[in-house]
N, C-alpha and C positions, 0 to 999 in steps of 0.2 A: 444496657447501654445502646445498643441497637434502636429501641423505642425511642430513646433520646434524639438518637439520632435525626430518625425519621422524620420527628415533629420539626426538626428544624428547619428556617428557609434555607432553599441552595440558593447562593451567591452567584454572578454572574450568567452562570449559564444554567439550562435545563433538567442536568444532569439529577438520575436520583440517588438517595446519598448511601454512600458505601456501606458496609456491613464491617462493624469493629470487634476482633473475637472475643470470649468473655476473658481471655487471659488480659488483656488489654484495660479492666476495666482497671480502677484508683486513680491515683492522682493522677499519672500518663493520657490516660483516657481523657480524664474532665480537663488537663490541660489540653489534648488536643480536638476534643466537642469547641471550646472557647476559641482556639483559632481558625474556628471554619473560614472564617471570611479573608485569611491573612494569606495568602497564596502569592508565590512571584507568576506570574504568565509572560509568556513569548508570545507574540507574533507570529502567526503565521500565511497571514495579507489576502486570505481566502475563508471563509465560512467553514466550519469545521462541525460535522456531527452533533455535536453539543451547545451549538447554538449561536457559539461564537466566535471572533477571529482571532482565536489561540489555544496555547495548550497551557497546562499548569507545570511549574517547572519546579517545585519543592516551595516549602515555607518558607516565610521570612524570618529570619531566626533573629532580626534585631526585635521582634516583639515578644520573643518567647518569655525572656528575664522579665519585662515588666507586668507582664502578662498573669504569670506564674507567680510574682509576688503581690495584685490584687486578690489575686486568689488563695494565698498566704501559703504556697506551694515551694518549698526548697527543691532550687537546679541544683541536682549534681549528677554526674555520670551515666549511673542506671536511668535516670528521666530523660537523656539525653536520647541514650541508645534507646530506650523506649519509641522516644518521640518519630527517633527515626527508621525505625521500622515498622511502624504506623505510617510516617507521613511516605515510605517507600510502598507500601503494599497499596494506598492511596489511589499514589499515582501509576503503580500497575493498574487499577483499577478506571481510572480516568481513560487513560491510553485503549485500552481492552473496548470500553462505551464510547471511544473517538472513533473506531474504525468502523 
């Protein structure tokens, strides 16, 4: 999943793309490889490490359902907590490559 990873573009900014552990891989994973580009960002009115003028502040979770159902993926519960311990270790990992 990793290799997955890697071949993909990073969106916005420079950054290179996080390391996903292999417990993470199935449908969790490929649902969250799909939302790479779906991020909310802040502001932060100054150029920032990574290229650009903000930080990533968690997914948009209004596109996870429709997201999850091109990819014929049933939301329930466990994909949820999945999702969000993926998209938190993420953005540990953002914050860590900002400083």
């Amino acid at each position: 999943m990793a290799a997955e990873l890697a071949k993909r573009p990073v969106a916005i900014d420079t950054a290179p793309p996080i390391e996903i552990e292999e417990a993470d891989e199935g449908q969790a994973g490929a649902l969250f490889l799909a939302l790479d580009t779906q991020w909310n960002w802040a502001s932060t009115g100054m150029v920032q490490g990574n290229g650009g003028y903000g930080v990533r502040t968690g997914l948009k979770y209004e596109v996870i359902a429709p997201t999850a159902a091109a990819m014929a993926i049933a939301v329930d519960r466990q994909l949820l907590i999945d999702l969000r311990g993926m998209e938190a270790e993420a953005l540990r990992t953002f914050a860590e490559r900002a400083r």
